[in-house]
N, C-alpha and C positions, 0 to 999 in steps of 0.2 A: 478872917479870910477875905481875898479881896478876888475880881473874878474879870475878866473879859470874856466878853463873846466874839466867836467868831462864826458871822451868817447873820445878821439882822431882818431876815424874811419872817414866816410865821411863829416857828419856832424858838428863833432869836427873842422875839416879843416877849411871847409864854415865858422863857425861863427869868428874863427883865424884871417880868410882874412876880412870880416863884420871889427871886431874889428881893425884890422892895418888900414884898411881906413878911418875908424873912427876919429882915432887919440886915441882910448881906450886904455889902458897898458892892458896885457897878463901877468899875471904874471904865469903863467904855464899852461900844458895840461895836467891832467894825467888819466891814464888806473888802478889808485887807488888811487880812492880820498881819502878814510879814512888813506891813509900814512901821509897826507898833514899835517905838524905842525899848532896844534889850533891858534896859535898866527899868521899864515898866515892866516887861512881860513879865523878868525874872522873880517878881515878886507878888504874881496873877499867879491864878488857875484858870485855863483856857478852855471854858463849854465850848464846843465845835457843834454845830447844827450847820452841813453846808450842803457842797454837790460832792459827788463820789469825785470827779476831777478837780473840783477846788484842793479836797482833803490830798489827794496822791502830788497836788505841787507844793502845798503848805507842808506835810506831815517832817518835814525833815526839820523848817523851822521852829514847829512847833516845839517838839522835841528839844532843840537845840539851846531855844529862848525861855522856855514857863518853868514855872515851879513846879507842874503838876498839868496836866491835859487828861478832859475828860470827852470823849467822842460819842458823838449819837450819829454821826453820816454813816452810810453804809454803803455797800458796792466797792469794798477794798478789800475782800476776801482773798483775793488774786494775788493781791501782794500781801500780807499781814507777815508773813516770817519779816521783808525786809520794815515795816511797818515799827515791829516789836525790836528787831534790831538796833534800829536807829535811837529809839527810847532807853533800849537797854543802854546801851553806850553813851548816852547822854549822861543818861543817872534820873531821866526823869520819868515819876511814876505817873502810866496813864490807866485808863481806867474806860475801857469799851463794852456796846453795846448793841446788838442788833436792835435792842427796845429797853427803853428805861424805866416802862411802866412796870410798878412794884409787882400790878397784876399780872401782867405776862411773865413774869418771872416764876410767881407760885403753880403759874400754868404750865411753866418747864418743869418744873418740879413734880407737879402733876403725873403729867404725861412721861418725865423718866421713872417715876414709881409704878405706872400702869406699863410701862414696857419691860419692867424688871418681874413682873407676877406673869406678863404673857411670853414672857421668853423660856423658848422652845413648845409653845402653843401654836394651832395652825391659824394663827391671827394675819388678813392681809391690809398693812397703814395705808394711809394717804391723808397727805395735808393741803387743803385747802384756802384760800385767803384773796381777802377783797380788800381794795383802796381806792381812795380818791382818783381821779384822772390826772393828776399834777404828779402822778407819785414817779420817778424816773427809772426804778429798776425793778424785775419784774422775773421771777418772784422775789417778795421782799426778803431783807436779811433776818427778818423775825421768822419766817415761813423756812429759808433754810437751815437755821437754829434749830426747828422744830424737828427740821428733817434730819441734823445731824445725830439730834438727842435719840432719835427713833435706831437709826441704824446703830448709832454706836451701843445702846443699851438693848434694842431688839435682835439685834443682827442684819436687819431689813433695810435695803432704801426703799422708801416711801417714795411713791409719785407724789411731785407738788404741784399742783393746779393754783394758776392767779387770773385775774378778774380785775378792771378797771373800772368801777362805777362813781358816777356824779362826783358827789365831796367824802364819800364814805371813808369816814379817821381811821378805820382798819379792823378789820374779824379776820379772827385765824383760827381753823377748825381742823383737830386730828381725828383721824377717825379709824376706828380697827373691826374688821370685819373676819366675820369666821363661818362656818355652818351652821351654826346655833346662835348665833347674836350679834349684835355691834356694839360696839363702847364710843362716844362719841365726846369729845372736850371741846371746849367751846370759847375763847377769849371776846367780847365785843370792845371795842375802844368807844367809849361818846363822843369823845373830844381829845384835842392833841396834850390835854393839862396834862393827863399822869406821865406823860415822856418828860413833860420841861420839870415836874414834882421829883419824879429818878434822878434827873440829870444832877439836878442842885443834892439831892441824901449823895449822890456820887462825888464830885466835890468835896464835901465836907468828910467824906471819907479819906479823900488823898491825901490828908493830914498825918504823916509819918509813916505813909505807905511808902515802898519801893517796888519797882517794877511792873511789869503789866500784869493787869488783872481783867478778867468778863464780872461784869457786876453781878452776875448772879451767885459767884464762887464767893463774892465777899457780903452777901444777903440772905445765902438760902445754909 
């Protein structure tokens, strides 16, 4: 497998270092992926770590040029039908994520088996979550994952509360409260590793995959 990045910021870094340990080839990093010659990209898989506006004027290219795209930006919720569209048509399979950490994934998982035991219980959710001050969108796409797993497996929407603090890599906390008790789930992130460790198991996935997929449907 061979890989570009597109975003060379913090995260671009992390999955760089992921990939040399790996033993993955790099075949670049760039801050403009649509410069990248077709006849390179077509034979990449494109890690995306960008800005939600970088990704909505790349995502057609992307699509149109890689063998496979794998997305960790987020705040393109607004558009994903035409997003998934563009892929479908392409024929290229991509492979998205609000979080690519292995562990916030088991924490969906978590948290939709604890919403399936309290459904039609007088349970009231709310999902709460902190991040660094760099972070641009608010509440994050992990925090609204959480919220869509709630309503669509509880029936409920959840209030999401977010929180801007110092460098904090990110905690997301659901919580269910009732008359008699709370249930309380708890994700902390130390560091940005386990998103760029996801990103790269996601990748190596797109190997004779077709179409779009949420990484957690092809993990959990």
């Amino acid at each position: 497998m061979k890989v570009i990045i597109s975003g060379y910021g913090k995260m671009g870094h992390m999955v760089e270092a992921v990939l040399q340990r790996r033993g993955i080839e790099l075949v670049c990093a760039s801050e403009d992926v649509c410069a990248i010659p077709k006849e390179v990209a077509r034979e990449c898989v494109c890690i995306d770590f960008t800005t939600p506006d970088a990704f909505r004027a790349n995502y057609r290219t992307l699509a149109a040029n890689f063998k496979a795209v794998v997305v960790g930006t987020t705040g393109w919720n607004d558009i994903c039908a035409e997003v998934f569209a563009a892929f479908d048509a392409a024929g290229t399979p991509m492979v998205w994520a609000s979080n690519f950490s292995i562990g916030v994934n088991a924490f969906f998982a978590a948290v939709e088996r604890a919403c399936e035991v309290l459904r039609n219980q007088d349970y009231t959710p709310r999902v709460e979550e902190i991040h660094h001050i760099h972070k641009l969108d608010a509440p994050s796409g992990t925090a609204k994952s959480i919220g869509a797993i709630i309503e669509n497996t509880l029936g409920v929407k959840p209030e999401i509360g977010a929180q801007r603090i110092g460098e904090v890599p990110g905690i997301h906390t659901a919580e269910f409260v009732s008359g008699v008790d709370k249930l309380t789930f708890t994700h902390e992130a130390f560091s940005r590793q386990g998103f760029a460790e996801g990103a790269v198991v996601a990748a190596l996935l797109t190997e004779g995959l077709q179409g779009c997929h949420e990484f957690k449907d092809l993990i959990l």
